[in-house]
VOBA-1610 file (N, C-alpha, C; in pm, whole numbers, padded with zeros to 5 digits, always signed):
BEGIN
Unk+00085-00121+00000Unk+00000+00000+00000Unk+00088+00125+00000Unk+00022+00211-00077Unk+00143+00356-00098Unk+00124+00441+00049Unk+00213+00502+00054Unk+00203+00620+00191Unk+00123+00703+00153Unk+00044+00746+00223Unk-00016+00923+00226Unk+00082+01032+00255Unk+00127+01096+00205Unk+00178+01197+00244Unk+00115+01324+00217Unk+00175+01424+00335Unk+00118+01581+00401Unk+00252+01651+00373Unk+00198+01749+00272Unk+00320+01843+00270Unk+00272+02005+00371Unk+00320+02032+00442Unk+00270+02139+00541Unk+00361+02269+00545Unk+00276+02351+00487Unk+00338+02477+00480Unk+00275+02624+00522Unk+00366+02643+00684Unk+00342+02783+00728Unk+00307+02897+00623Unk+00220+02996+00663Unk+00160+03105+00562Unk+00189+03252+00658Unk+00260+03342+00616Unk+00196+03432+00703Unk+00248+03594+00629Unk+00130+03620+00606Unk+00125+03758+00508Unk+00201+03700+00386Unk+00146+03613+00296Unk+00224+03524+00159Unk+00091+03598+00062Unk+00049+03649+00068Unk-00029+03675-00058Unk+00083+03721-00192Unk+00169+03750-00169Unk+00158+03793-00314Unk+00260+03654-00377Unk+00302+03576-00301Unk+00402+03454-00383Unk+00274+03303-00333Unk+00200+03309-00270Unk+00095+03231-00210Unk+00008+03170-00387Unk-00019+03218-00488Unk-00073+03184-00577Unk+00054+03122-00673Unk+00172+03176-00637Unk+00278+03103-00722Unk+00298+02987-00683Unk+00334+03001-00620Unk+00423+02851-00534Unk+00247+02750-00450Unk+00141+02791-00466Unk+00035+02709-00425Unk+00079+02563-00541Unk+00022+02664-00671Unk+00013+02531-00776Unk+00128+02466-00780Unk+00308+02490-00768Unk+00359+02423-00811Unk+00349+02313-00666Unk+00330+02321-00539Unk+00277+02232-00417Unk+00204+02093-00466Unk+00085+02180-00558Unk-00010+02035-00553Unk+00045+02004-00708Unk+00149+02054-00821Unk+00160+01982-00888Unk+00281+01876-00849Unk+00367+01901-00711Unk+00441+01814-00699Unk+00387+01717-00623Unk+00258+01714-00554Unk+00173+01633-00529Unk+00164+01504-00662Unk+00108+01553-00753Unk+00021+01529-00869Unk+00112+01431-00909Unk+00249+01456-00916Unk+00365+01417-00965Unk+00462+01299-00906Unk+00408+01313-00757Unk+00475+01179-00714Unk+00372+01085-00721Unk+00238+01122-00693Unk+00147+01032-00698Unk+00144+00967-00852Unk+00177+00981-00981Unk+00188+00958-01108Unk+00298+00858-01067Unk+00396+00880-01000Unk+00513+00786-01029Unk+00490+00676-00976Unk+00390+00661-00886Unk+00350+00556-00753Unk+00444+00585-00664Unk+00457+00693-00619Unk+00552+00680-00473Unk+00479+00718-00360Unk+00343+00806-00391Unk+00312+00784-00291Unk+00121+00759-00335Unk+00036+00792-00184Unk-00084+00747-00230Unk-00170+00826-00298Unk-00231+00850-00430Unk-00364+00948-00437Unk-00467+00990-00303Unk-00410+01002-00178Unk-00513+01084-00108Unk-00391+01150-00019Unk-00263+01182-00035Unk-00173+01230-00064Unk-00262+01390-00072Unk-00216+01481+00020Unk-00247+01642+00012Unk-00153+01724+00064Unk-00152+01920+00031Unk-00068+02021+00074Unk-00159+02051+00190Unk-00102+02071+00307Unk-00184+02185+00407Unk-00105+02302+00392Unk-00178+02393+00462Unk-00114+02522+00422Unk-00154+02588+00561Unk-00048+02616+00651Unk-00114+02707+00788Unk-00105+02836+00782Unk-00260+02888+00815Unk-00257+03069+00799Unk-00210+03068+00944Unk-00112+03138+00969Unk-00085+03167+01093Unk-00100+03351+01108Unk-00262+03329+01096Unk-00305+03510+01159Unk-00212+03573+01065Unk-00233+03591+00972Unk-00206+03681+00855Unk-00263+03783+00846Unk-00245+03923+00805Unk-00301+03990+00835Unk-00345+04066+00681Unk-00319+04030+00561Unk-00336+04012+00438Unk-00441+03938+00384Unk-00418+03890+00260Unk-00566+03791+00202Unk-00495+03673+00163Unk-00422+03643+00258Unk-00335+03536+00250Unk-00453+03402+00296Unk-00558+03382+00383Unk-00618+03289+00438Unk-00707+03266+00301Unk-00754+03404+00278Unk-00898+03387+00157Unk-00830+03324-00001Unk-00681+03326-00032Unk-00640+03301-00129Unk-00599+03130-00075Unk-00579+03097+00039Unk-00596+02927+00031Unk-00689+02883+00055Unk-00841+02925+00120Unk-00942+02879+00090Unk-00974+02855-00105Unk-00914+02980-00191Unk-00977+02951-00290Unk-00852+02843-00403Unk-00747+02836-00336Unk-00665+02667-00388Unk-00723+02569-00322Unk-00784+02606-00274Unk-00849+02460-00168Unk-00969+02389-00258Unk-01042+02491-00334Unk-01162+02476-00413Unk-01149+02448-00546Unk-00993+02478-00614Unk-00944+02470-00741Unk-00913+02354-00737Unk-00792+02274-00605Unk-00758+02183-00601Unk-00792+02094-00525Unk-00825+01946-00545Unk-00851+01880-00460Unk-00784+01812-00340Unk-00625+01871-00425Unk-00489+01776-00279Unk-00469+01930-00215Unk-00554+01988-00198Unk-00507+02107-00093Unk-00600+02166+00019Unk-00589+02164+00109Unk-00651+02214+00258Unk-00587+02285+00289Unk-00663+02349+00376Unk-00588+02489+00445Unk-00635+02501+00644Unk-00584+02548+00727Unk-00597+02590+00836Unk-00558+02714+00874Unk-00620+02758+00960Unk-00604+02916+01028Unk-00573+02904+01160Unk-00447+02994+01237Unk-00499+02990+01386Unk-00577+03141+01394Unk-00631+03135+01502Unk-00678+03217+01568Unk-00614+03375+01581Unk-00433+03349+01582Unk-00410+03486+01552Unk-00249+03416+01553Unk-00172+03541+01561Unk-00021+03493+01456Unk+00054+03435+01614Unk+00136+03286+01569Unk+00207+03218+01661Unk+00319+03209+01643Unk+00372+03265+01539Unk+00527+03241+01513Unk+00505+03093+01364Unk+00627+03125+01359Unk+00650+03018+01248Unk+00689+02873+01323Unk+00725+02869+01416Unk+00760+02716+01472Unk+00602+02666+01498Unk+00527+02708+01605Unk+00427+02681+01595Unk+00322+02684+01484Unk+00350+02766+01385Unk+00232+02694+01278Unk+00309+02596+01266Unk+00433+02580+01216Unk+00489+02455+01131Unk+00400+02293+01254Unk+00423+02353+01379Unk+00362+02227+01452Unk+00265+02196+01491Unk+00153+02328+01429Unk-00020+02311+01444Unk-00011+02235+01302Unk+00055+02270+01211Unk+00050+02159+01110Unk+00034+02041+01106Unk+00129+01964+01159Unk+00222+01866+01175Unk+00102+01815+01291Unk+00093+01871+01390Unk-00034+01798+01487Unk-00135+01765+01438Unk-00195+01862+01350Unk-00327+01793+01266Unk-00340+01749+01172Unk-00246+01631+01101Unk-00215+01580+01033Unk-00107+01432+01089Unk-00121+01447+01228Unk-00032+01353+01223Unk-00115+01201+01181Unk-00205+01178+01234Unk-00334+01084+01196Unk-00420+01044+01109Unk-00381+01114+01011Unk-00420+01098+00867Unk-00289+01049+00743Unk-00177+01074+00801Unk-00062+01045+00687Unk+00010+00965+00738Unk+00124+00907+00633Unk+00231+00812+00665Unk+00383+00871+00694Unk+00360+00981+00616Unk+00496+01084+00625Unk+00444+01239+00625Unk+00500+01343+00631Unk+00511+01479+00599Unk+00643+01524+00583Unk+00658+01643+00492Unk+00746+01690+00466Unk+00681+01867+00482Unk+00766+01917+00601Unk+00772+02064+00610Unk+00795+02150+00542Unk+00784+02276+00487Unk+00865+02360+00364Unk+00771+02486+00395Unk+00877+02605+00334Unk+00796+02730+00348Unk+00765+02758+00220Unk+00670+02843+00184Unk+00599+02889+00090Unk+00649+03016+00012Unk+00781+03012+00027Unk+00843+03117-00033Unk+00859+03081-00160Unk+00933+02932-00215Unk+00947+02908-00354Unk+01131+02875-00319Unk+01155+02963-00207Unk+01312+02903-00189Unk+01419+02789-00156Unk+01294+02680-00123Unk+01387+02541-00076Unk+01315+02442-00210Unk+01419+02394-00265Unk+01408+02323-00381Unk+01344+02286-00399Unk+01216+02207-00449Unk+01071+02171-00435Unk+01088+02032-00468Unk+01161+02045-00544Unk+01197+01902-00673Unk+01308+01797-00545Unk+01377+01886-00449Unk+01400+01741-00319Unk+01359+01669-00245Unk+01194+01743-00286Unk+01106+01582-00200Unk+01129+01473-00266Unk+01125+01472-00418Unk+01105+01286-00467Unk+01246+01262-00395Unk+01382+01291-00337Unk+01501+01251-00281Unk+01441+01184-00165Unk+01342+01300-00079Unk+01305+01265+00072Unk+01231+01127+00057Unk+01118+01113-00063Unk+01025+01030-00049Unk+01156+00925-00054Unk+01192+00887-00150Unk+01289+00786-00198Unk+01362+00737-00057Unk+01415+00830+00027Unk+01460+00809+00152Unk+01350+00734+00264Unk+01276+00817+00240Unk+01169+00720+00355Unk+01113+00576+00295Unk+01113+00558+00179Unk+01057+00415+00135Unk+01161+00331+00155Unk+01314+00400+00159Unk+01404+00308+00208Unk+01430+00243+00361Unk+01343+00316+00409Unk+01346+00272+00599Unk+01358+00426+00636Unk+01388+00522+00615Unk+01419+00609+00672Unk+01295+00709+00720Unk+01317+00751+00904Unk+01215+00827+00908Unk+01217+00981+00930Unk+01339+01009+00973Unk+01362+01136+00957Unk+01434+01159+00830Unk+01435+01252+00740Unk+01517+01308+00634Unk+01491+01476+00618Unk+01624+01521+00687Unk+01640+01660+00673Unk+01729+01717+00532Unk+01661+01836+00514Unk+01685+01911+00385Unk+01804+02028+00414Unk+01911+01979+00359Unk+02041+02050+00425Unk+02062+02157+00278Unk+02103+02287+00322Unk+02175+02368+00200Unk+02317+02336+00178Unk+02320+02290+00043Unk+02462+02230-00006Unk+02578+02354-00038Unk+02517+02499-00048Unk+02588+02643+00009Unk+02521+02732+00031Unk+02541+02875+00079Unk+02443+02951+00085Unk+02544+03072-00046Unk+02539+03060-00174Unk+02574+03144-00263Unk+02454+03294-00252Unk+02345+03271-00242Unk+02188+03363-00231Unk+02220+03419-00098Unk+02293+03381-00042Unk+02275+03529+00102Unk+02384+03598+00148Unk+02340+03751+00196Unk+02457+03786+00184Unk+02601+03750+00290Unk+02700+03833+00281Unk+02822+03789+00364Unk+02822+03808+00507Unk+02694+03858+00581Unk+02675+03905+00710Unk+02592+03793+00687Unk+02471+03756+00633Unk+02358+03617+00664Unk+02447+03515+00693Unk+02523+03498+00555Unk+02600+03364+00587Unk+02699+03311+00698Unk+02764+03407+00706Unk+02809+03454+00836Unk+02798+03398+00975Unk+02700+03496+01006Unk+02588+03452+01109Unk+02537+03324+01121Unk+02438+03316+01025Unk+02398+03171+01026Unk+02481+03022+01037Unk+02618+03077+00966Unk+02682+02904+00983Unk+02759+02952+01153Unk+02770+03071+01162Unk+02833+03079+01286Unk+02697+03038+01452Unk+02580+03039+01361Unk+02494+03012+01487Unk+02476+02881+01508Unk+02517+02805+01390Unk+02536+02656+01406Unk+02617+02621+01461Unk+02743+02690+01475Unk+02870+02649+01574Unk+02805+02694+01729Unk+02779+02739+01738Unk+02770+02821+01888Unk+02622+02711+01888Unk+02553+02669+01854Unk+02469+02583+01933Unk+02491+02477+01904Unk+02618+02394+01859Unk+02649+02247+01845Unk+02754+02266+02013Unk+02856+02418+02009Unk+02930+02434+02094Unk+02862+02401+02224Unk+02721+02498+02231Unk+02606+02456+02384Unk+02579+02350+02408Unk+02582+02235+02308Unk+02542+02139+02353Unk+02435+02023+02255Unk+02359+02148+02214Unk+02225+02118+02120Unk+02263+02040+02027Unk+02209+01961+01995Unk+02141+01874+01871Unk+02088+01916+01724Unk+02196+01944+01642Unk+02136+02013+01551Unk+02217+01995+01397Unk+02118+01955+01314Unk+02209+01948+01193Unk+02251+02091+01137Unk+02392+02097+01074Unk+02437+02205+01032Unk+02371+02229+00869Unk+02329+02392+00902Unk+02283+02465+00732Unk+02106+02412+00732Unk+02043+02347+00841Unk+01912+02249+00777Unk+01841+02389+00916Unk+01751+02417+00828Unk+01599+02513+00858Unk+01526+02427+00881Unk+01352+02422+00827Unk+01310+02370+00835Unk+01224+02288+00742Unk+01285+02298+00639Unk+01244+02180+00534Unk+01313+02042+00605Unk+01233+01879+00544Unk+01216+01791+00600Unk+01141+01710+00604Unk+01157+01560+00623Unk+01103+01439+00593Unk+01032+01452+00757Unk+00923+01355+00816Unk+00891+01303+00943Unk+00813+01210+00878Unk+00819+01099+00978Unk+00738+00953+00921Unk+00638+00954+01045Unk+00533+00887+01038Unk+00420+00899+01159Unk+00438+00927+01234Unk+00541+00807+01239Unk+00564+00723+01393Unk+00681+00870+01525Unk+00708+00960+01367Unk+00826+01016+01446Unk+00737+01126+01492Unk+00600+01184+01463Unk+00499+01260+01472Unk+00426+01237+01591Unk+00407+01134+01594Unk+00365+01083+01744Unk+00438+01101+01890Unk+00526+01074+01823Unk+00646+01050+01937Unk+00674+01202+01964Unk+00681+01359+01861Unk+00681+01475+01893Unk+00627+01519+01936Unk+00442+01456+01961Unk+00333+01512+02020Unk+00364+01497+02165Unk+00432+01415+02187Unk+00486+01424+02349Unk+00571+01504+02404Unk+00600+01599+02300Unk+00675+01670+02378Unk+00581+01817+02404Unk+00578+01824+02527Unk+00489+01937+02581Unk+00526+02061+02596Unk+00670+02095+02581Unk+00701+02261+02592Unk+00595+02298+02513Unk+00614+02468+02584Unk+00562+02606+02523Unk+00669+02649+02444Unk+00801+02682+02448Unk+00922+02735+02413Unk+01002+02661+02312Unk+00892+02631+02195Unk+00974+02477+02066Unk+01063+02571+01922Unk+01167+02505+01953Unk+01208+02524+01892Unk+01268+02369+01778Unk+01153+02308+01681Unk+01191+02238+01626Unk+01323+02195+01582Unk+01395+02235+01500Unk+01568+02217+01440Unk+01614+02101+01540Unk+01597+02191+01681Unk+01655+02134+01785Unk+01563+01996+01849Unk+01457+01989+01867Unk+01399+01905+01944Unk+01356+01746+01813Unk+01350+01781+01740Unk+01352+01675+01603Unk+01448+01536+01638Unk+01592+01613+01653Unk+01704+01509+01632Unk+01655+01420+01803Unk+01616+01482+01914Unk+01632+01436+02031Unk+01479+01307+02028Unk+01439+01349+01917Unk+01339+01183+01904Unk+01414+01076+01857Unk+01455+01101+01769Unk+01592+01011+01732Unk+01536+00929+01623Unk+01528+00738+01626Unk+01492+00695+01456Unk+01618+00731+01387Unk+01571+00673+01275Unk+01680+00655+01155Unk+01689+00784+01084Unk+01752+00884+01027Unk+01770+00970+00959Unk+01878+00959+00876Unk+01842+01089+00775Unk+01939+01071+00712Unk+01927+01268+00610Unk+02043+01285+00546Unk+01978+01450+00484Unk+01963+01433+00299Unk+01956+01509+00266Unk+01941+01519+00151Unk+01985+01709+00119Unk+02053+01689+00008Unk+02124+01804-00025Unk+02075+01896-00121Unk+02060+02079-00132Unk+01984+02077-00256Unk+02042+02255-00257Unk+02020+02264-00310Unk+02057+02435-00345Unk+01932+02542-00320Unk+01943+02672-00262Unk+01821+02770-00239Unk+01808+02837-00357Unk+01712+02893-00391Unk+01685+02976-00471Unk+01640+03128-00404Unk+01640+03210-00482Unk+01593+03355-00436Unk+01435+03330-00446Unk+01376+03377-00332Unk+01245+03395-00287Unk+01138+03433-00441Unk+01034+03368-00482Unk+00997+03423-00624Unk+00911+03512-00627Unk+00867+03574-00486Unk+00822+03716-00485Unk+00733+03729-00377Unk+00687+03847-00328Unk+00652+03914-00170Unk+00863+03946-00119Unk+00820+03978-00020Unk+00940+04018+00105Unk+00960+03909+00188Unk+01080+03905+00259Unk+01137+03832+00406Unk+01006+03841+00509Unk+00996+03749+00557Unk+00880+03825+00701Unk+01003+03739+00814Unk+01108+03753+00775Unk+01202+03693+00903Unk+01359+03802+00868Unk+01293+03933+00927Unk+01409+04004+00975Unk+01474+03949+01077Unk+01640+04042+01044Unk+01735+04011+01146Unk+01729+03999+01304Unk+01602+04086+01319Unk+01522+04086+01445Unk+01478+03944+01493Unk+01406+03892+01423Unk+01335+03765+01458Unk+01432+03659+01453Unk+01536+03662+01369Unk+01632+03574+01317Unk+01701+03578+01459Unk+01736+03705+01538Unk+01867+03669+01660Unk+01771+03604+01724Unk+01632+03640+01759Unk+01521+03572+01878Unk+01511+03444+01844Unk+01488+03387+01706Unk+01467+03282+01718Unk+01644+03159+01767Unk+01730+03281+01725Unk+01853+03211+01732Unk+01862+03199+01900Unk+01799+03257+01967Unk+01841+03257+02147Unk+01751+03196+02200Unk+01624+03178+02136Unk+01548+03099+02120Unk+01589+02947+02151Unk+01696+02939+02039Unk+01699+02781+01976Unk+01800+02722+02147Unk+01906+02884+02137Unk+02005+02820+02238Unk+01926+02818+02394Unk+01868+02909+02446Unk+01808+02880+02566Unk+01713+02727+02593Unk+01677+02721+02480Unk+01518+02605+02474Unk+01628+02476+02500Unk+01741+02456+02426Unk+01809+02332+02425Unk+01953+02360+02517Unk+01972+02426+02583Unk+02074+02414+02645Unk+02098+02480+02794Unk+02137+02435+02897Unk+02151+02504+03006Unk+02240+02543+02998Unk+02377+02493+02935Unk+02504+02552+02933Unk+02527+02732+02961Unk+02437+02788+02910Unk+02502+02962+02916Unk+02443+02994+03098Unk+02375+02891+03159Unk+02373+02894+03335Unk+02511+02859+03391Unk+02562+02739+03334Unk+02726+02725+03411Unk+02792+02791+03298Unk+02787+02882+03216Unk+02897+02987+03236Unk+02877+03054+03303Unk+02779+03119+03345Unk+02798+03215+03414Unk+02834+03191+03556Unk+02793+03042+03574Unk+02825+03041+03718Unk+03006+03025+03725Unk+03092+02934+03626Unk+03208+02983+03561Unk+03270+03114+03584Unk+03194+03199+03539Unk+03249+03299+03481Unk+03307+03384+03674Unk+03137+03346+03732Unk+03135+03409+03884Unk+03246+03360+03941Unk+03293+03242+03959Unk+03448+03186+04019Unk+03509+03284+03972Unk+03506+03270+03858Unk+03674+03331+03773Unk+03697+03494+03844Unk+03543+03555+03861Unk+03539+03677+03901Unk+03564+03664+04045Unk+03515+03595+04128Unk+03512+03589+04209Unk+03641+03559+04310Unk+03726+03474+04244Unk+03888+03474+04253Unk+03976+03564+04224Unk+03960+03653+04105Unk+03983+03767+04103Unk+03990+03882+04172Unk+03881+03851+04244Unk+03834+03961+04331Unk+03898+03967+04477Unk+03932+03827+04521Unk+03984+03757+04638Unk+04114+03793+04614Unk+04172+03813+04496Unk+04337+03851+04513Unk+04344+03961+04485Unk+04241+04064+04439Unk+04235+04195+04466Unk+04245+04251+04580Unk+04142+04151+04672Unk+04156+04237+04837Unk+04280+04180+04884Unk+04350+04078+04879Unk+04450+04066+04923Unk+04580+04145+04926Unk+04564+04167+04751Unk+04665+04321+04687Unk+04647+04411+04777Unk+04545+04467+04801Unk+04530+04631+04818Unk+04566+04578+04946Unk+04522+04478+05063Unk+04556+04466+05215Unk+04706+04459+05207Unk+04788+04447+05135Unk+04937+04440+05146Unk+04970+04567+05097Unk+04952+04640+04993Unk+04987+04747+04961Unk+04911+04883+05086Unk+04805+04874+05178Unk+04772+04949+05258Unk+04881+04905+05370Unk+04949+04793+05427Unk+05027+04760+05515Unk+05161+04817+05511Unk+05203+04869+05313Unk+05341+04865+05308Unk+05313+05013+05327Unk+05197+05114+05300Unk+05186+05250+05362Unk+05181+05296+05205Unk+05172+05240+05064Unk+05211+05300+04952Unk+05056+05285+04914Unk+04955+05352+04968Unk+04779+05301+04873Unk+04791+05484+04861Unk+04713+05450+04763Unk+04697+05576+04654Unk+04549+05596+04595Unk+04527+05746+04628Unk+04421+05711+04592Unk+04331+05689+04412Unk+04263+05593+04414Unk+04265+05486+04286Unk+04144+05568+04230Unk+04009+05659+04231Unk+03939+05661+04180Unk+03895+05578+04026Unk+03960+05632+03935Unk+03978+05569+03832Unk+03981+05407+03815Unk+04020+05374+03848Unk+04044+05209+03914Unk+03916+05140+03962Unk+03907+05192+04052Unk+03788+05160+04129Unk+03668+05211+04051Unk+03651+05302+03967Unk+03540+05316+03916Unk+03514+05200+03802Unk+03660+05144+03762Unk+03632+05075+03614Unk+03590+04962+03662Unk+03642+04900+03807Unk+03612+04785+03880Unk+03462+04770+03883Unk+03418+04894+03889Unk+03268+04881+03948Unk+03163+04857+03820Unk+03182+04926+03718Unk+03123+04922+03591Unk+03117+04804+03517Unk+03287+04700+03524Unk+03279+04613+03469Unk+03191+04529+03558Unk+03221+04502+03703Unk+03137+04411+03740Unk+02961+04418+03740Unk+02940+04526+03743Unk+02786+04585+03683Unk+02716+04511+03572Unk+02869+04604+03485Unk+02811+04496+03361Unk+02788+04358+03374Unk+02857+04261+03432Unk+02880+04157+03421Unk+02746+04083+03466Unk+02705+04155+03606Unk+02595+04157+03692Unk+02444+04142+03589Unk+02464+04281+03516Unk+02339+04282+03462Unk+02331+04167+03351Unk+02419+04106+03258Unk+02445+04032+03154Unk+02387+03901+03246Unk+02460+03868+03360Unk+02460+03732+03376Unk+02254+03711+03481Unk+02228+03843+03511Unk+02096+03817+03540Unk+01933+03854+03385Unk+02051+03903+03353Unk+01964+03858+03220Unk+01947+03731+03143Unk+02024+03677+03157Unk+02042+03515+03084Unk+01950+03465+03193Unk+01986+03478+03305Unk+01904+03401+03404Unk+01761+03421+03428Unk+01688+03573+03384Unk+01538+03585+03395Unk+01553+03539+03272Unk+01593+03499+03175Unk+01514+03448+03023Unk+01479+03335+03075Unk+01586+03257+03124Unk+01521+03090+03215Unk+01442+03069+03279Unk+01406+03175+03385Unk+01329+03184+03502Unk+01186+03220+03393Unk+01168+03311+03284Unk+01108+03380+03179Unk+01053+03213+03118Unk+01109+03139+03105Unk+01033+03027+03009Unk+00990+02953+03073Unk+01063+02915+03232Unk+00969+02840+03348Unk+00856+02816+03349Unk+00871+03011+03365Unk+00700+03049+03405Unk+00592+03036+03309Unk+00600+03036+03151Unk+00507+03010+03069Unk+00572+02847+03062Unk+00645+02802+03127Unk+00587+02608+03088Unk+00476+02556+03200Unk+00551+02620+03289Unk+00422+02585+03440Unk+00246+02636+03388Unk+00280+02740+03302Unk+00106+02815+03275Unk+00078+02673+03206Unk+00164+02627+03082Unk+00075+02477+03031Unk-00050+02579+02905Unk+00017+02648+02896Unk-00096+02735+02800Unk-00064+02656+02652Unk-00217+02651+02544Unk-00216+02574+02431Unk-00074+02653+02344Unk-00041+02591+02272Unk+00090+02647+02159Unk+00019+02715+02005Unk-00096+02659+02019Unk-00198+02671+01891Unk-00319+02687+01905Unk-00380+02761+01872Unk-00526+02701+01871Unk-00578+02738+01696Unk-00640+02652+01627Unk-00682+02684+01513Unk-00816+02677+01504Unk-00864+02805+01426Unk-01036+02863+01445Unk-01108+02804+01331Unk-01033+02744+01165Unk-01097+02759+01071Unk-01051+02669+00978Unk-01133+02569+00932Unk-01045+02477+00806Unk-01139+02489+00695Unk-01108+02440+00586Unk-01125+02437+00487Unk-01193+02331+00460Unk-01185+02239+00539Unk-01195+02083+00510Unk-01302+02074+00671Unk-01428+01916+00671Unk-01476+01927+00776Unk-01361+01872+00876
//
């Protein structure tokens, strides 16, 4: 028997590339199902995540053109991790696989038949890795392969260059529904289900029209995001860091108690002021890391929904 597969793709303010990249969705639908790879009841979801455009009313009306396409709405905008996983939740029970992707037109379209091919081989995870980033500039690229070092460095679990395009097989869907944070940061929590994986390689293209809705803004949040959610490590630096200061500080008073004994203390203003500023700083830095922790506690204890969706397309 063939798999069903769910291709699920976050929406948010896409109207103007939302009619491009809809049809080529369900013609790559159309297209594996022709080859037999997967089953004719095989469909695209598409999550409005509170768009504030005519982004919802333009997938209700692919929904009516096409028959492999449904659509969902939440209630109002959740971020892109969470649509990708109001997706992925309501769909886990109807398909055999899904494959994630955004609706920009920029992650290769044509590397699912790779993914499918991968999962009919046993495989249940298959992540969609960029084979370079030539399309972004020398500060994106930058950044980005450098945020992959600094959260393999924390600790985290994470394939290098892979967003969130991607294979999941049921079974690995199920097994994600158990995970109950508020604070998801997929990339990271994927690999820690574990199963067989494997990547698949493919080149980006430039976006085929609308704007970014993931400024540099959202890009560092989601990047501190990724490192707070999966790692305690930046708590023992700092507690690290407090020794290091804190020893420092212990042979400071020792200094000045020998130099007040030998009768040569002077008075330091300058000194003592820089003493005070740096440790300030240090103060305020290292209790900021620490209310972001104390900050995600408190919305995991609330247990508040991650999604709620108001509107489908489908009964």
């Amino acid at each position: 028997m063939k798999p069903v597969l769910y291709i699920v793709i976050p929406c948010y303010n896409e109207e103007e590339v939302l009619p491009i990249t809809g049809k080529l969705f369900a013609d790559k639908v159309k297209y594996l199902v022709s080859v037999g790879k997967i089953s004719e009841g095989s469909k695209v979801l598409f999550v409005n995540d509170g768009s504030k455009d005519r982004t919802w009313q333009i997938i209700c009306d692919l929904a009516g053109q096409e028959e492999c396409i449904e659509g969902v709405t939440l209630s109002r905008n959740r971020g892109h991790q969470n649509a990708v996983l109001a997706g992925l939740m309501e769909v886990k029970d109807k398909c055999d696989l899904t494959i994630t992707i955004d609706c920009d037109g920029q992650d290769d379209i044509n590397a699912m038949d790779a993914m499918v091919d991968e999962y009919l081989q046993g495989c249940d995870v298959v992540y969609g890795v960029r084979s370079k980033r030539d399309t972004d500039t020398f500060f994106k690229r930058a950044t980005a392969e450098g945020y992959y070092k600094v959260l393999k460095w924390f600790g985290a679990d994470v394939v290098f260059n892979h967003a969130d395009y991607r294979l999941l097989s049921s079974r690995v869907l199920k097994e994600l529904a158990e995970f109950k944070e508020v604070n998801i940061y997929l990339r990271g929590m994927v690999p820690l289900v574990g199963f067989k994986s494997t990547s698949v390689y493919y080149e980006r293209h430039e976006r085929q029209a609308g704007e970014s809705h993931y400024p540099l803004r959202k890009m560092f949040a989601l990047a501190f995001d990724g490192i707070t959610s999966l790692s305690i490590k930046p708590i023992r630096m700092i507690m690290g860091l407090g020794f290091m200061i804190a020893l420092l500080s212990f042979v400071g008073v020792i200094w000045s108690v020998v130099v007040h004994l030998q009768g040569n203390t002077v008075s330091g203003w300058t000194s003592m002021t820089s003493i005070i500023c740096f440790l300030s700083g240090i103060q305020l830095i290292c209790f900021g890391v620490l209310g972001e922790y104390i900050g995600k506690i408190y919305l995991e204890t609330k247990a508040r929904p991650r999604f709620i969706i108001s509107e489908r397309t489908y009964e």
